[in-house]
N, C-alpha and C positions, 0 to 999 in steps of 0.2 A: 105824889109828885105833881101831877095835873091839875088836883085842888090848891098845892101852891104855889104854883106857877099862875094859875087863875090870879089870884088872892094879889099876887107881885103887879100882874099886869093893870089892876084895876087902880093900886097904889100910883103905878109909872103913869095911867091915863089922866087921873086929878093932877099929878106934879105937870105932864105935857100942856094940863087946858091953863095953868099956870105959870109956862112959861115957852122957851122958843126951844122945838125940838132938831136946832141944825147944829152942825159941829162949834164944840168951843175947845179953845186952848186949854192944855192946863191952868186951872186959876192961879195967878199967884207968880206963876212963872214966863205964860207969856210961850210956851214950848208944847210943840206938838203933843197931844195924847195917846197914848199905842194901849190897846187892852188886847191882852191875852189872856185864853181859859186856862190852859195847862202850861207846863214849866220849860216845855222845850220850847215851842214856839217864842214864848217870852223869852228865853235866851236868845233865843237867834236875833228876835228884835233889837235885844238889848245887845248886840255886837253890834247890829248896824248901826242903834241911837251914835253909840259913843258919848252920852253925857247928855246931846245935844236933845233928845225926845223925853219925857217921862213917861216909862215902860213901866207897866201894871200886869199882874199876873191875881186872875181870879180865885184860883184854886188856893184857899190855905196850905202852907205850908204843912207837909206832917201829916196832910188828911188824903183818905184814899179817894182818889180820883174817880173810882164808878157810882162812888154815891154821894158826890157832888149836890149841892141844890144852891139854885142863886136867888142870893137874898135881895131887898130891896137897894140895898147900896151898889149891889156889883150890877142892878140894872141901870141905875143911876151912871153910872162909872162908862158902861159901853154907850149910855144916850148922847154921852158930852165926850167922848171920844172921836179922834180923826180917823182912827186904823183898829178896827177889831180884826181880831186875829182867834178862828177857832177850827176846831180838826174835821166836823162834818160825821156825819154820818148814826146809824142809831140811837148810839148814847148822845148825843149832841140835838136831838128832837127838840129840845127846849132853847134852842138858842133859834130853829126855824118861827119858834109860837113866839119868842120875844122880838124879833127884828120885823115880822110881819106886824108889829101892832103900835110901831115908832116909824117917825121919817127919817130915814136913812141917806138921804137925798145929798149932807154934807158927811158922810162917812166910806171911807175905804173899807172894805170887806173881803177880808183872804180865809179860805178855805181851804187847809190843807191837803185835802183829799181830790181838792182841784187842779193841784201842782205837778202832781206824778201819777203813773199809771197804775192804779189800785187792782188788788189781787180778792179773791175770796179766803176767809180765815178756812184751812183747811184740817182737818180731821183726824189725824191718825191714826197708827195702829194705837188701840186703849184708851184714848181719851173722850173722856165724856162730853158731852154734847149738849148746849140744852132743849136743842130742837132740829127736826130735818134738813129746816131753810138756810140754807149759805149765808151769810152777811160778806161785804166788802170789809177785811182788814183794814181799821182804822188807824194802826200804829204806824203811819206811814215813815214817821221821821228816826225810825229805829237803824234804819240804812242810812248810813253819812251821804253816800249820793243824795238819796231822797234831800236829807235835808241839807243841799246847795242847792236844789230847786225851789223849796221852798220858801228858803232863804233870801234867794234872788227877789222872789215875788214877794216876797213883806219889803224888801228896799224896793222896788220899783212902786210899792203903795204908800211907801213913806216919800220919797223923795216928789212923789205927784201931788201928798197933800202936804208936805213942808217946802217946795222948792228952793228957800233961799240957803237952807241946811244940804242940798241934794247931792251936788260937789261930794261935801263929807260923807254923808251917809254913802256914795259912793265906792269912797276911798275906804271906810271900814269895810262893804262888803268885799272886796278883793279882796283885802287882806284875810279875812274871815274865811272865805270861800277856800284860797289857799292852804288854811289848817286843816279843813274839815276836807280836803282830798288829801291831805296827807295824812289823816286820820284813815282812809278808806283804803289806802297804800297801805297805811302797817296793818290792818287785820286783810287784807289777799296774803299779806305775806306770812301771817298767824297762820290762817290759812295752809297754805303752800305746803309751809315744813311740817305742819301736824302729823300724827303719826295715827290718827283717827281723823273721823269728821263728821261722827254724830256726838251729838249732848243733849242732856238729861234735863227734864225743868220738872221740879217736883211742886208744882204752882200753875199758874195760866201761862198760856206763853203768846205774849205781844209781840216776838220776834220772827214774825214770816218772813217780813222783808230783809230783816239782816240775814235771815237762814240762807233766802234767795240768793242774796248780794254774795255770797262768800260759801254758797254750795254747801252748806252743813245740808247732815240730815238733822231729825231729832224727834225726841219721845219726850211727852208731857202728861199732866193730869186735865188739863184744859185747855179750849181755844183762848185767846187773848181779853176776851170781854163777856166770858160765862161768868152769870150768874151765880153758882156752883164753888164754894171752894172745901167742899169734904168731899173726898174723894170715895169711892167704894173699893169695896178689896181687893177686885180686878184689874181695877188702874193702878194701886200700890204695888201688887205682885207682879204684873207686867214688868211696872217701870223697876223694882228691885232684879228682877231678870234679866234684862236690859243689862244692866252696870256689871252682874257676876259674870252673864255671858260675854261678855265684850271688854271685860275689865277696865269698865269707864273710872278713870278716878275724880270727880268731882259730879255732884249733883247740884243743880242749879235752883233759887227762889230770887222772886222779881221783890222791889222794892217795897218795902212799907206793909208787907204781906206776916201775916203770923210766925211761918217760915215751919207749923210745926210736921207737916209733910214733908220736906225737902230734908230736916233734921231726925226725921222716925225713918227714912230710906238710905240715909249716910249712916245712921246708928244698925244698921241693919247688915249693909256693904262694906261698909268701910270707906266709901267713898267720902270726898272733903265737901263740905256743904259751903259756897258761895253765892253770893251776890251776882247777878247778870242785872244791871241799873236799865229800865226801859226809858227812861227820864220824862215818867209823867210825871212827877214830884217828887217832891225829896223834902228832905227833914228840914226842923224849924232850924236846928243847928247850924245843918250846910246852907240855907238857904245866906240865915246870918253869917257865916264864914263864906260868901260871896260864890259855891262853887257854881260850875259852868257846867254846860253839856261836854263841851272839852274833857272838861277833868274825870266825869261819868265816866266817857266813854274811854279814857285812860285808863280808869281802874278795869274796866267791861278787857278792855286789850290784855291784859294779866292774866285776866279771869280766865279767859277764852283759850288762852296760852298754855295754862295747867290742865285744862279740862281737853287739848286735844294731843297733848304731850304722854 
């Protein structure tokens, strides 16, 4: 990863001594530029655009998000952007070595993890680990609070480098913000009537902050951004433990993952193996079938709903 990201930058320095590295429009269009890494963010943005900005999402569709690597077009893509948008933190290392080596001088720059109040990825009983060191939880935008903070702060950097759009972009975010609290109302209220409040992730689990937000407990095979997805026998038997002692009916796998742990611990339990969407990405399908972080977290609200039932 270091040697191409080297390799990117020396590409990005010739194109720079070629040309002007301050903000440009979309070509073509005349319309603000919004670059985002991962797929939440991008939607949030693309609530606020309303039509009015063209929203870019770096991350291929369909591809897993921790082994990521940007090529020379998607450095091109943040150079000539007004508003990059990325989540910060460990995994995101290579967006500090790229923005350090371009003038950023006409670019807005939101950082996720500078939005809300970040927690340490925490540990469990059984789950494996890839090291001593704590990291700050990067999956900030997993809690719908979270992301009306976040949210806010990508329109307040949209409407500072588009202002004659800012009015609108205004006017989408309230509307927006209003869904995404009332998304955060029906799962308290998931919540509330549960008749449990722990769940099973037979995967990584990116969801500290929504555990937070809504008081679950929960048992996993990994923190949110381990390395690690084979599990040892001790976290399988645990986590099948788990579900017989407690009679959990649903075991949970995050998106775009193999799934074939979360489906050897339902085949084992009897427990129903679902989908809990962290919405770092999503498939090349839904991407094309326009879905939203909305509709994820629609389906996440069901999901949550059997598994505390």
């Amino acid at each position: 990863m270091p040697k191409r990201i080297a390799s990117i930058l020396l590409v990005l320095l010739a194109l720079c001594a070629l040309s002007s590295c301050g903000f440009e429009r979309q070509p073509g269009s005349g319309k603000l530029s919004v670059v985002a890494t991962i797929f939440a963010p991008y939607d949030f943005a693309r609530a606020v655009a309303g039509g009015l900005a063209e929203v870019t999402m770096l991350l291929p569709p369909g591809s897993e998000s921790h082994s990521y690597e940007p090529t020379p077009q998607d450095i091109l893509k943040i150079r000539r952007c007004g508003v990059f948008v990325y989540v910060g933190g460990e995994s995101d290392a290579w967006v500090e070595r790229i923005l350090s080596s371009m003038d950023t001088a006409g670019m807005l720059v939101v950082t996720l993890m500078d939005c809300v109040d970040t927690v340490e990825e925490a540990v469990v009983d059984g789950m494996q680990a890839d090291g001593d060191e704590a990291e700050p939880d990067e999956h900030v935008w997993t809690a719908p609070k979270n992301a009306m903070r976040i949210t806010q702060k990508i329109s307040e950097a949209m409407c500072a480098a588009d202002p004659r759009n800012a009015a609108a972009y205004r006017q989408n975010t309230e509307s927006y913000l209003a869904k995404l609290d009332a998304l955060d109302a029906q799962f308290h209220e998931i919540a509330a009537k549960g008749v449990r409040n722990t769940i099973v992730f037979g995967d990584r689990f990116p969801f500290r902050y929504f555990a937070d937000a809504y008081g679950l407990d929960y048992y996993a095979a990994f923190p949110g951004c381990a390395a690690e997805t084979e599990p040892g026998a001790r976290t399988v038997i645990l986590l099948i433990e788990k579900i017989k002692a407690e009679g959990i009916p649903v075991v949970f796998h995050a998106e775009l993952s193999n799934e074939h742990m979360a489906r050897a611990i339902g085949r084992e339990t009897g427990a129903e193996v679902l989908l809990l969407h962290a919405c770092h990405n999503i498939t090349v399908a839904d991407f094309r079938a326009g879905k939203t972080y909305l509709d994820l977290m629609g389906d996440n609200a069901r999901a949550l709903r059997a598994a505390l039932s």
